[in-house]
Backbone as JSON Lines, residues from 0, in Angstrom:
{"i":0,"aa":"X","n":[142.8,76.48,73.0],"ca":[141.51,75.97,72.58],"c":[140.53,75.93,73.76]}
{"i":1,"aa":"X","n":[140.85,76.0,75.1],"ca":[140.1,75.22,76.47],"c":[139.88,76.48,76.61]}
{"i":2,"aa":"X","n":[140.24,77.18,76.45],"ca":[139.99,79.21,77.17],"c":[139.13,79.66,76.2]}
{"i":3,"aa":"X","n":[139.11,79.47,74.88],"ca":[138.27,79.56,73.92],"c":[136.69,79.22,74.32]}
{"i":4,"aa":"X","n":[136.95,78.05,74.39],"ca":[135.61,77.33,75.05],"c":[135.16,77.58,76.08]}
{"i":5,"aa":"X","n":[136.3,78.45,77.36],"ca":[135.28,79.08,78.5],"c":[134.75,80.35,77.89]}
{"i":6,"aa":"X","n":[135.08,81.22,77.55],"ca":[134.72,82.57,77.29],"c":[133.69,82.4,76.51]}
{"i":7,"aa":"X","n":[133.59,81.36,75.65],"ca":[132.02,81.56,74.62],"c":[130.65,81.6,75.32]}
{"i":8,"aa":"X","n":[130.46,80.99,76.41],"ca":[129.53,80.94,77.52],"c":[129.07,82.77,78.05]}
{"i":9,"aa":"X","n":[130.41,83.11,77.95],"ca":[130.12,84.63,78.8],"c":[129.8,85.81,77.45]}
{"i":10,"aa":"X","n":[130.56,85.53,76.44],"ca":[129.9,86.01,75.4],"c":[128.91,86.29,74.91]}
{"i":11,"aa":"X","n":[128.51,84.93,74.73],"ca":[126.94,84.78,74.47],"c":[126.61,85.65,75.52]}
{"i":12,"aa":"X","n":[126.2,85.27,76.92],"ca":[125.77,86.26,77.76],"c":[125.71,87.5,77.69]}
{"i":13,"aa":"X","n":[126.67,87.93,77.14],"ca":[127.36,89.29,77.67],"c":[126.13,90.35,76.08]}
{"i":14,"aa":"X","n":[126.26,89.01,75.41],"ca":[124.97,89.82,74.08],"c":[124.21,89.64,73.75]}
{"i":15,"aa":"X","n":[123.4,88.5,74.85],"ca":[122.3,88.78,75.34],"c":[121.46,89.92,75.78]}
{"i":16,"aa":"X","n":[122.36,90.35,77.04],"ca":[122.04,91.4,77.56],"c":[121.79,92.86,76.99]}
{"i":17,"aa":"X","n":[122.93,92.98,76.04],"ca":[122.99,94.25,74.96],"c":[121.41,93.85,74.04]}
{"i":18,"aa":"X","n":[121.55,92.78,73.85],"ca":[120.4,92.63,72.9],"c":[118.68,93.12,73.47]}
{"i":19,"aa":"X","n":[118.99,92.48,74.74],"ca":[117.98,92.78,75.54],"c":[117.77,94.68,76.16]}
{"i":20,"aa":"X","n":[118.4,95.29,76.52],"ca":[119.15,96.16,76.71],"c":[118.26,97.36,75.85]}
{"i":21,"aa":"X","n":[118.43,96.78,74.24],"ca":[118.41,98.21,73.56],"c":[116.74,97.84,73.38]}
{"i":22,"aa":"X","n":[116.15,96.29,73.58],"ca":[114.26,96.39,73.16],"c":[114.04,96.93,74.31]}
{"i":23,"aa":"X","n":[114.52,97.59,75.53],"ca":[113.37,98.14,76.45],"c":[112.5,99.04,75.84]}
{"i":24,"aa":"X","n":[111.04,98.97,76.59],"ca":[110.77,100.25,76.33],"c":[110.67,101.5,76.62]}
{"i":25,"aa":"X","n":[109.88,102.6,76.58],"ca":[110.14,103.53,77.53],"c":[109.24,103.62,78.43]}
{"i":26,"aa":"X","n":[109.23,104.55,79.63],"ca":[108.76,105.01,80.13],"c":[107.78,105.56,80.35]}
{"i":27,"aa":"X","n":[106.32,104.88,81.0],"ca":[105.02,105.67,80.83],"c":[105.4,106.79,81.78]}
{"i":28,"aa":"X","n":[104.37,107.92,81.0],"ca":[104.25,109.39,81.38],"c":[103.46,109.47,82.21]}
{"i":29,"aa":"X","n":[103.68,109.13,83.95],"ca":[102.14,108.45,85.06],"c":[101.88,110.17,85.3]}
{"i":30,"aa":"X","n":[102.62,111.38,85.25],"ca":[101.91,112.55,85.2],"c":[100.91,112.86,84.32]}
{"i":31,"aa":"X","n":[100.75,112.46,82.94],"ca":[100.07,113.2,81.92],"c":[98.91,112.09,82.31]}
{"i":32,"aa":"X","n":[98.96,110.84,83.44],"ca":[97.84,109.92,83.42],"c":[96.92,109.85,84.99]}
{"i":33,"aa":"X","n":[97.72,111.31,85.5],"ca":[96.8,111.64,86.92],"c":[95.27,112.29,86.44]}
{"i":34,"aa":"X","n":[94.67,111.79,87.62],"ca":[92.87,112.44,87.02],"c":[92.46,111.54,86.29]}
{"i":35,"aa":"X","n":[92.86,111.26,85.27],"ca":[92.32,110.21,84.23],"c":[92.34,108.73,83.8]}
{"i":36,"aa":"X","n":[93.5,107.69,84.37],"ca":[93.63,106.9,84.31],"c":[93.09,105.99,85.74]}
{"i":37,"aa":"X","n":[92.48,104.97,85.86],"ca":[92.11,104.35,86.46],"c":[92.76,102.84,87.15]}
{"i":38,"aa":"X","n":[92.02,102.64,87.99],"ca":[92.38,101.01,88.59],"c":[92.42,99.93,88.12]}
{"i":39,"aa":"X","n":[91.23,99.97,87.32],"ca":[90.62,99.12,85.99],"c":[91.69,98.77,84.99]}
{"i":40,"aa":"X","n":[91.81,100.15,84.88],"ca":[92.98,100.29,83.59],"c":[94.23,99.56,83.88]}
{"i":41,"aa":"X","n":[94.72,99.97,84.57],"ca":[96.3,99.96,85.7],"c":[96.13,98.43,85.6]}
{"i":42,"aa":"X","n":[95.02,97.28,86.12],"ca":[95.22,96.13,86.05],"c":[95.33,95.72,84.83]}
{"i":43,"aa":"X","n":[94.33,96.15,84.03],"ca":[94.73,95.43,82.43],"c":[95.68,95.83,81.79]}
{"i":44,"aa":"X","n":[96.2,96.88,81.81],"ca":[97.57,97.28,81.71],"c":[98.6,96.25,82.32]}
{"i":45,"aa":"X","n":[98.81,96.13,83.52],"ca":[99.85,95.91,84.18],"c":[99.72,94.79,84.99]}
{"i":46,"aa":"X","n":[98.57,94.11,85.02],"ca":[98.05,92.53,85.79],"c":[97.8,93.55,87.16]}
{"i":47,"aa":"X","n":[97.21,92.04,87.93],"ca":[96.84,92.47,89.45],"c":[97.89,92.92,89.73]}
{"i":48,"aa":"X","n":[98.11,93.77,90.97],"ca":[99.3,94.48,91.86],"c":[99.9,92.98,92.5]}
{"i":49,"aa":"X","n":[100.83,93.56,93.34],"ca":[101.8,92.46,94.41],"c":[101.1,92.71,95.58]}
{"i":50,"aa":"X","n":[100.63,94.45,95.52],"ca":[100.72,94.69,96.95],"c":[99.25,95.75,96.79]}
{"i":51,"aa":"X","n":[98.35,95.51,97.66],"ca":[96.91,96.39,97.55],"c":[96.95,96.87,98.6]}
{"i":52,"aa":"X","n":[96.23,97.92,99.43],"ca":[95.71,98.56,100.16],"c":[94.56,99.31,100.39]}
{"i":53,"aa":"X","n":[93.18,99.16,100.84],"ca":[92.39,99.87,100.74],"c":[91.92,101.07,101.93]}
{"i":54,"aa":"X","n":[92.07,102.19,101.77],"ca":[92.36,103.08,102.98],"c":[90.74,103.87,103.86]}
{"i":55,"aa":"X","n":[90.69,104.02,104.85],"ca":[89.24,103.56,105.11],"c":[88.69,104.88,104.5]}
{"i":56,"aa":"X","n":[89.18,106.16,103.66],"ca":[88.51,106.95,102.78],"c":[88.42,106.36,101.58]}
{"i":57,"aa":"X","n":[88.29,105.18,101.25],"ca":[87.92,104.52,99.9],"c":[89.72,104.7,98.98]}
{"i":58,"aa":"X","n":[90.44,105.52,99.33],"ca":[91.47,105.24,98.31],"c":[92.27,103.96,98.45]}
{"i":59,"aa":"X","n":[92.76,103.41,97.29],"ca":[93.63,102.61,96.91],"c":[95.08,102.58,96.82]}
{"i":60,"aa":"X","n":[96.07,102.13,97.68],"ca":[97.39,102.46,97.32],"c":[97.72,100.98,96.78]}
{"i":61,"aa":"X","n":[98.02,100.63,95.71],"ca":[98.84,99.64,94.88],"c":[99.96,99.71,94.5]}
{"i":62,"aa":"X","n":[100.8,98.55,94.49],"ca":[102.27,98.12,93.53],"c":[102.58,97.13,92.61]}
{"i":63,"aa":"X","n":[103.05,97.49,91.84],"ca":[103.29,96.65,90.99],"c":[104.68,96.63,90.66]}
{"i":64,"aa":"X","n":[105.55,95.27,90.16],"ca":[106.73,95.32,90.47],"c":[107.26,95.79,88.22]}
{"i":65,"aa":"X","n":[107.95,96.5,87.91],"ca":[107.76,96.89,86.6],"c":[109.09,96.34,85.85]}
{"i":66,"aa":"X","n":[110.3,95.93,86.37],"ca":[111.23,95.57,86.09],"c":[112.48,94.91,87.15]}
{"i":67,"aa":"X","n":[113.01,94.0,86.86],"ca":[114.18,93.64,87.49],"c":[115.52,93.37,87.38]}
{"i":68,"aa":"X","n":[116.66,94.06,87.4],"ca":[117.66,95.03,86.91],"c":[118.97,93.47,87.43]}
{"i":69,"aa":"X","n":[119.71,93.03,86.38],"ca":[120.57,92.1,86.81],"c":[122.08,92.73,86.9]}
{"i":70,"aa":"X","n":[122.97,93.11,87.71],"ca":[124.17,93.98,87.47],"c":[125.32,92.65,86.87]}
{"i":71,"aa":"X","n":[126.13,93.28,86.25],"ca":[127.2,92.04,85.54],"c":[127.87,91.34,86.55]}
{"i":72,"aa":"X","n":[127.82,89.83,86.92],"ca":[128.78,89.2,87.16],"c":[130.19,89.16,87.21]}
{"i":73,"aa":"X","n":[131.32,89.14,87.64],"ca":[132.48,89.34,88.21],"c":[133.23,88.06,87.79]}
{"i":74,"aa":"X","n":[134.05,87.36,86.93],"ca":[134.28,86.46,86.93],"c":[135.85,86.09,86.97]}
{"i":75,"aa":"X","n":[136.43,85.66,87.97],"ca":[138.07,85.47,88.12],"c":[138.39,84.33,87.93]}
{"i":76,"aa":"X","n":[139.54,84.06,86.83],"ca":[140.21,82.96,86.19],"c":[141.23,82.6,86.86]}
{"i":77,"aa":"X","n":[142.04,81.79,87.38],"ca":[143.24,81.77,87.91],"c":[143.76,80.58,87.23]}
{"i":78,"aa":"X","n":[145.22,80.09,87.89],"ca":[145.37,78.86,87.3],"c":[146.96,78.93,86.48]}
{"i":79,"aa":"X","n":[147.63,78.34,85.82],"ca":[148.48,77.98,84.7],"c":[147.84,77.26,83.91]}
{"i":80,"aa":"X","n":[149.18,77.92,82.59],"ca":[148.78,77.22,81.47],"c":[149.01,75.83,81.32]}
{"i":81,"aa":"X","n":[149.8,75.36,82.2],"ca":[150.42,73.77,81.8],"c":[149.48,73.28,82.85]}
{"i":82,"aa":"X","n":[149.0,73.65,83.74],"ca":[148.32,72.87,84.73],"c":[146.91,71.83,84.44]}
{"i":83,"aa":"X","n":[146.29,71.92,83.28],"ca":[144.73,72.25,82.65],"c":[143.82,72.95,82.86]}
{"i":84,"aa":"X","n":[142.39,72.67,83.12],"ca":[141.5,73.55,83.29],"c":[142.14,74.78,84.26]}
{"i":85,"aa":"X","n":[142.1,76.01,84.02],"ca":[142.07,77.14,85.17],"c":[140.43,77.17,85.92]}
{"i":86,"aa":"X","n":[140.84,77.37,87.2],"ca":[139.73,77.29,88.11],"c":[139.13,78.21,88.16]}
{"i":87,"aa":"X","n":[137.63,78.95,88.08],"ca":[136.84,80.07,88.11],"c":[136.27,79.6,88.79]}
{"i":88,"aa":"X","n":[136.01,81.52,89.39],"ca":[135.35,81.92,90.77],"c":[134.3,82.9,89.88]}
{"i":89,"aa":"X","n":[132.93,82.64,89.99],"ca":[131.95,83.72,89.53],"c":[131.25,84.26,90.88]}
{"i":90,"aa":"X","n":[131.73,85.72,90.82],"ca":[130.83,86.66,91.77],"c":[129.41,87.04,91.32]}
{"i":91,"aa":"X","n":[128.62,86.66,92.59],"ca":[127.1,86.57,91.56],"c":[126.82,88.17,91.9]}
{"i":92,"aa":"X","n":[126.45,88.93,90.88],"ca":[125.71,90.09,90.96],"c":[124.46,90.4,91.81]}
{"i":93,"aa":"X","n":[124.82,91.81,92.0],"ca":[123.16,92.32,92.9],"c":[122.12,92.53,91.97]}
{"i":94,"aa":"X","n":[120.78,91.68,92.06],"ca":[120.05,92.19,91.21],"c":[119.15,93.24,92.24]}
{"i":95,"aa":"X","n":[118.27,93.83,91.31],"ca":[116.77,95.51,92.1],"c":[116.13,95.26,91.25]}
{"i":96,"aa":"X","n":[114.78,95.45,92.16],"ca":[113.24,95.06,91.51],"c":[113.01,96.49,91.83]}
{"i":97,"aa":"X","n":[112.43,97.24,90.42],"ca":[111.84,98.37,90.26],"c":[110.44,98.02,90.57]}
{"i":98,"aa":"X","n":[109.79,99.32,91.53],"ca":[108.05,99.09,91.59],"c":[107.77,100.55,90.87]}
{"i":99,"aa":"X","n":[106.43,100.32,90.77],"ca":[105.65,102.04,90.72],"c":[104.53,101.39,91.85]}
{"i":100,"aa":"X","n":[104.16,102.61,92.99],"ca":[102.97,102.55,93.48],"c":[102.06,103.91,93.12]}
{"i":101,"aa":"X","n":[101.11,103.0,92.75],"ca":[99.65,103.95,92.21],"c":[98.84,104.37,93.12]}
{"i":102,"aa":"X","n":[98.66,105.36,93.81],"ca":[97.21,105.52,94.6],"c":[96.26,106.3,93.49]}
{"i":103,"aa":"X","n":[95.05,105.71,94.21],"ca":[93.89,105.91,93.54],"c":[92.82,106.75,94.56]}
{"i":104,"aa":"X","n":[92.12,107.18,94.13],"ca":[91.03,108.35,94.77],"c":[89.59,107.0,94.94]}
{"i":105,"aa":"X","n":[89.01,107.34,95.72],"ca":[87.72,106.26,96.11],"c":[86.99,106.18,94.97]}
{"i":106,"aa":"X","n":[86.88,106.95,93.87],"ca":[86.25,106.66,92.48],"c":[86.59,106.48,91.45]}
{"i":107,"aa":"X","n":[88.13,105.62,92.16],"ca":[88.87,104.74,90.84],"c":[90.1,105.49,90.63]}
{"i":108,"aa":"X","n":[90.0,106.9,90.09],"ca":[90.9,107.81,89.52],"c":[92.59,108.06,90.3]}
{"i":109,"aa":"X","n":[93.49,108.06,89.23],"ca":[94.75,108.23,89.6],"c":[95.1,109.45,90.05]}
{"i":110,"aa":"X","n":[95.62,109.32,91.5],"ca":[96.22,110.36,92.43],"c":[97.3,110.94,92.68]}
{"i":111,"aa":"X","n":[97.87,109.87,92.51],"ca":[99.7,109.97,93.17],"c":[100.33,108.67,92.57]}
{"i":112,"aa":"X","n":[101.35,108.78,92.42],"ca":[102.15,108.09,91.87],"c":[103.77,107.98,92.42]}
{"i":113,"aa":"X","n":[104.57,106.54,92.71],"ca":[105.51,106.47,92.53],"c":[106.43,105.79,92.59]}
{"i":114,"aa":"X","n":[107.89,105.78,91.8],"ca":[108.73,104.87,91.24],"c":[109.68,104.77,92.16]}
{"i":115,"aa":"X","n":[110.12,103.45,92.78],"ca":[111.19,102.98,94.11],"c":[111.78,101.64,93.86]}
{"i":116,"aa":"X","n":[112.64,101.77,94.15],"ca":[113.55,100.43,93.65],"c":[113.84,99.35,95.06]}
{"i":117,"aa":"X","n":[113.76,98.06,94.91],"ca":[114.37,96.85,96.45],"c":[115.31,96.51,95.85]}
């Protein structure tokens, strides 16, 4: 019954994540949005950046952070059965913050683009 009651905790978790998992969405197409998409845009799109730069030819290099990636937890049970509770050890996972940085041309317009992970 007591092992029952630990594992429901990680369960739940564990379909959470699946749940979460399959609503991502996809992937903007930042090629088909060079030339034409803007700074303007990019903020109301995507809020202010983390990180601005203004370069002394008027371009803009910005980041914005687009997702943050949690890897599964590690969790070791030890213990006997006659003893009571078994003692757990949870290994905390590495999480990565996905960015895109946008540069922009001095009259707003999208230049360059690109996707890097911390």
């Amino acid at each position: 019954m007591k092992t029952r009651l630990l594992f429901r905790p990680l369960l739940t978790a564990l379909a959470t994540a699946l749940l979460l998992a399959g609503c991502a969405t996809g992937r903007v197409d930042w090629n088909s949005r060079v030339g034409t998409y803007t700074l303007d845009q990019a903020v109301v799109e995507l809020g202010p950046p983390e990180k601005q730069a203004k370069l002394s030819d008027g371009t803009v290099v910005a980041e914005w952070m687009t997702s943050r990636t949690q890897g599964m937890s590690r969790v070791y049970v030890g213990g006997h059965a006659g003893y009571g509770a078994a003692p757990t050890y949870v290994e905390p996972a590495p999480s990565y913050e996905n960015y895109v940085r946008l540069t922009f041309s001095a009259d707003g317009r999208l230049t360059a683009w690109q996707r890097f992970t911390k």
